[in-house]
N, C-alpha and C positions, 0 to 999 in steps of 0.2 A: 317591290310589289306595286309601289303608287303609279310606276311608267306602266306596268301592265296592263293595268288599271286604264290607266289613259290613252293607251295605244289603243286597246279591246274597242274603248270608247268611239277616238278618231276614226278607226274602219268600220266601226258600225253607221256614222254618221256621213262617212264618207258612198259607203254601198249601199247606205239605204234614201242617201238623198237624189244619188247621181243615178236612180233609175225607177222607172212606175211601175208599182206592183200589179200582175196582174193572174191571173190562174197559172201559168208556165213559171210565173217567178216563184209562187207560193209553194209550187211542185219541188224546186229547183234551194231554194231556202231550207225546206221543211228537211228537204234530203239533207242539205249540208246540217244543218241543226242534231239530227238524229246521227249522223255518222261521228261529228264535232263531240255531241254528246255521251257518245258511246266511248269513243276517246277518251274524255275526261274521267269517265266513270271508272276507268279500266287503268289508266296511271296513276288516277287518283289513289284506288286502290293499293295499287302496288308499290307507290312513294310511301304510303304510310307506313310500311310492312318494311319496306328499304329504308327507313328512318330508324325507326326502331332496332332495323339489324346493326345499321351505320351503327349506331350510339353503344349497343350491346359487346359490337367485337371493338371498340375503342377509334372506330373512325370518323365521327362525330365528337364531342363533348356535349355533355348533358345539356345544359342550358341553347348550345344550337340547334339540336336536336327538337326540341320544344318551342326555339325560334323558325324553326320550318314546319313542324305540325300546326302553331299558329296559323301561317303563311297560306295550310292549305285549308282548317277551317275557312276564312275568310273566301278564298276563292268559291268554294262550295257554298257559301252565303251568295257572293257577288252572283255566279251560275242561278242560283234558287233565287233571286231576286228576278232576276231577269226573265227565267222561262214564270216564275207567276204571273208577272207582268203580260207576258206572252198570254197565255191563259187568258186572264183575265181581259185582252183587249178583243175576245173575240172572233180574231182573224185564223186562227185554227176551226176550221168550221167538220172536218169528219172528225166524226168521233172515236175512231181507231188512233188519229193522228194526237189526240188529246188525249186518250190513255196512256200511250206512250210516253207525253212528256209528264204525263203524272206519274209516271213509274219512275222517270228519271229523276225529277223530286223527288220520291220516295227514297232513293240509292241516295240522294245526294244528301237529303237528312242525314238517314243511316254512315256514310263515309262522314259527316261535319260528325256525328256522334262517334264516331272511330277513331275520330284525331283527337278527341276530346280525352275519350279512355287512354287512349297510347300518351298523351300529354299529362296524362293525371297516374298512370304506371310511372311513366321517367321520372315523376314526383317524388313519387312514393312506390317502390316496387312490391308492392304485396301481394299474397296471393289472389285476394279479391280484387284488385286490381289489372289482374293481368287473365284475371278470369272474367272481367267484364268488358275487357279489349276482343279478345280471343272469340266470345259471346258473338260480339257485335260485328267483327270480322266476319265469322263464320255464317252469319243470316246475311250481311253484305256481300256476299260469293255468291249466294244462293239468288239471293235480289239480282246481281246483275248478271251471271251465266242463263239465266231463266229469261231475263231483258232480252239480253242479246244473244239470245237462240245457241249460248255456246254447249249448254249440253247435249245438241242434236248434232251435234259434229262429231 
């Protein structure tokens, strides 16, 4: 996860030095940002969900299981890091464009609190546990098909 980490890094530093930002780039960004993020929301989702089944029908072991919901916490941090940062410098100046990535924060809480539940089920399988994955799953669906306009399809 640490090359990831520094990969993300290097093309960030690499696309955002080797050209000046100006209305067409922000246009151009903001699109890739939003698409990028939609992405992430929507596999992120569904690795957790795939994690859990992995380990349930025995194609996983438990402990690696938990070593990949770690995995995707943290991403979901590194993601929320980055677009507050975003936010906060500013450079999002409509305010549609700034809803948006604050929706995306919000899924992205919600999914870091869904690895959390699914990591603390694998722990411990109890009913209140798996009732509090399922919970947070379920407002997580509804957060991001409502994002990204999938119930009007």
């Amino acid at each position: 996860m640490k090359h990831l980490f520094a990969l993300a890094l290097c093309f960030s530093m690499v696309t955002f030095s080797s050209s000046r930002v100006n209305a067409q780039n922000i246009d151009n960004l903001l699109g890739t940002l939003g698409t990028l993020g939609a992405i992430t929301m929507y596999n992120t989702y569904i690795s957790i969900g795939a994690i859990i089944d992995g380990e349930s029908s025995g194609g996983y072991d438990n402990a690696y299981a938990i070593t990949l919901l770690d995995e995707q916490y943290g991403l979901m941090d590194k993601a929320s890091e980055q677009m507050i940062a975003l936010v906060d410098s500013k450079e999002i100046e409509d305010p549609t464009d700034v809803e948006y990535v604050q929706g995306m924060l919000e899924v992205y809480q919600g999914l870091r609190e869904q690895a959390g539940y699914a990591s603390l089920y694998l722990s411990d399988k109890s009913d209140a546990n798996a009732d509090q994955f399922n919970t947070r799953r379920d407002s997580n669906w509804a957060r991001i098909s409502s994002l990204l306009a999938l119930d009007e399809e």
